[in-house]
N, C-alpha and C positions, 0 to 999 in steps of 0.2 A: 504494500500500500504506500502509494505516494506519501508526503509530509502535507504537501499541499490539501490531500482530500478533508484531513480534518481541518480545516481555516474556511473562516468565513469570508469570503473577499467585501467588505465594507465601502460602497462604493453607490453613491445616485446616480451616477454615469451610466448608462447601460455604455459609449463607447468605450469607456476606458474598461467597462467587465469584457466587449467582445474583442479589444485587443489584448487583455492580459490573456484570457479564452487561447486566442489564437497565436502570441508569442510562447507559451508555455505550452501549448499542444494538448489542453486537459478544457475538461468544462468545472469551470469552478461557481460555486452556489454566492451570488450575490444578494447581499441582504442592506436595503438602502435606509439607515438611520437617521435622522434627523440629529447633526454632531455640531456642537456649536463650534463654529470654524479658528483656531488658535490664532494668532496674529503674529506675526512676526518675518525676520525675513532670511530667516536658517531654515532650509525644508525641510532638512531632516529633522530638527527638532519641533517644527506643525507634524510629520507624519508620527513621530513617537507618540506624540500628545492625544494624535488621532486615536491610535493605536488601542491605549491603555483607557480611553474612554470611551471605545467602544467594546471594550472587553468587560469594561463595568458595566454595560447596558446589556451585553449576550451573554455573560456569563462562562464562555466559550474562546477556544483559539480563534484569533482575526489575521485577514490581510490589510491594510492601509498603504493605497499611494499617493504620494502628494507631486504635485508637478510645480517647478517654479521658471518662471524665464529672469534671466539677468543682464539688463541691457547697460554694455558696458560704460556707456554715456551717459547715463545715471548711475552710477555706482551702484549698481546692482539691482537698482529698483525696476518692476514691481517684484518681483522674486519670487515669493508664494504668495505676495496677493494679486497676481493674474487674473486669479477669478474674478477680483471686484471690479478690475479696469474693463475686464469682458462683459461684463454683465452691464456696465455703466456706460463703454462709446463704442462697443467693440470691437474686433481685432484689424478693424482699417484704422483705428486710433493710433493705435500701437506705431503703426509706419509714419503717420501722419509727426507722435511727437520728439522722430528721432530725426526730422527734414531740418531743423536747426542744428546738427550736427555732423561733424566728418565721419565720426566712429560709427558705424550702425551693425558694431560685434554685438554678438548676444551670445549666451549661455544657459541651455537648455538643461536641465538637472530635474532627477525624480527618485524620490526616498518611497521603497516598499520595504515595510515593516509589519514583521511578525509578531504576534506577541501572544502568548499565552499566560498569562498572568502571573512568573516567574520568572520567563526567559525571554530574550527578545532575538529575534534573527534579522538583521538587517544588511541591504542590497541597493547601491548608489548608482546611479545613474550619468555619463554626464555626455552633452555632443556640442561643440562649438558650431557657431555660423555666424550668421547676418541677420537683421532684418531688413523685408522687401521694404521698396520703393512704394508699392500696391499689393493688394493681395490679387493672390492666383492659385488657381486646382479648385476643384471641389471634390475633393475626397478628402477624409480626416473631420476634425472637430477643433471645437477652441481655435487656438493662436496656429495650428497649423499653416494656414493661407498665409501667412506674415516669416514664418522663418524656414531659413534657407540653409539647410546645414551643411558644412564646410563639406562635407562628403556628396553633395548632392548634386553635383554638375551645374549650377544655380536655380535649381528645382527649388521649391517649396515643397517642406512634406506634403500638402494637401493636391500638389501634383503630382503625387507619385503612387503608384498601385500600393495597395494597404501592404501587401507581404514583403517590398522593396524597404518601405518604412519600418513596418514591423521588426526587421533584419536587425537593426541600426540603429532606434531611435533611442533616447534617455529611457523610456520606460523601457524597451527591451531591454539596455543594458543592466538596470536596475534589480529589472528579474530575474534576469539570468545571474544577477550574484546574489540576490536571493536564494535561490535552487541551489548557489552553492552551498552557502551558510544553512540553509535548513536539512541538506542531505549530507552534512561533516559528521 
């Protein structure tokens, strides 16, 4: 039996449950909680926080991933608060408030974390790029359309076939060092 089977993937995404689903190669049981969202701009320390209180609310082993972008022109900001800038102008904003600057590196990062209410197994993620000029693709979610990761030919993730993305992205790297830390 996998490690994975008993975790509960903790997640109101359904994209981000059918890309853990399909980087990891398993169907994992997502259970979507109402989590008050931590604040801060360390993702790995929003996804522990996630972690240990959703584990309070299940009673149960969890999965928790948090994604952060870090746009190098702001010194890292929004980072894991992406969510609120997406939800507030979203992710053509994002391109829009890096047009006053040379730099438009970014830094894509995603903390999946384990936790069974003793131990914690964690798995980092991270992929350099840019952000666009404009969004482009339609495929992906969130901030995809806007970043262009250094590996990507000047593709947008949301240009590119899910399983190209999936290969590569901060959350597959994430998980897949997850998988390691949880099957040591």
């Amino acid at each position: 039996m996998s490690p994975f089977e008993s975790l509960a993937f903790v997640t109101s995404s359904p994209h981000k449950h059918r890309e853990a689903e399909a980087i990891l190669g398993m169907a994992l049981e997502r259970i979507a909680l109402d989590l008050a969202e931590p604040q801060g701009l360390d993702v790995v320390a929003v996804a522990r926080e996630k972690a240990r209180a959703a584990f309070e609310l299940l009673g149960r082993p969890v999965l928790v991933e948090d994604t952060s972008l870090e746009l190098a022109a702001l010194g890292g900001f929004p980072g894991p608060l992406i969510r609120w800038l997406l939800e507030a102008a979203g992710p053509a904003a994002i391109a829009r408030m890096l047009d006053g600057f040379a730099d438009r590196g970014a830094r894509a990062r995603c903390a999946a974390v384990a936790w069974d209410g003793a131990r914690e197994w964690l798995g980092v993620g991270e992929v350099a790029g840019t952000i666009a000029r404009e969004p482009a693709g339609a495929s992906g979610f969130g901030w995809d359309v806007v970043f262009l990761p250094e590996w990507g030919g000047g593709r947008s993730y949301a240009e590119m076939p899910p399983g190209e993305k999936n290969a590569r992205s901060h959350r597959s790297l994430a998980l897949a060092a997850l998988r390691r830390d949880l099957t040591r």
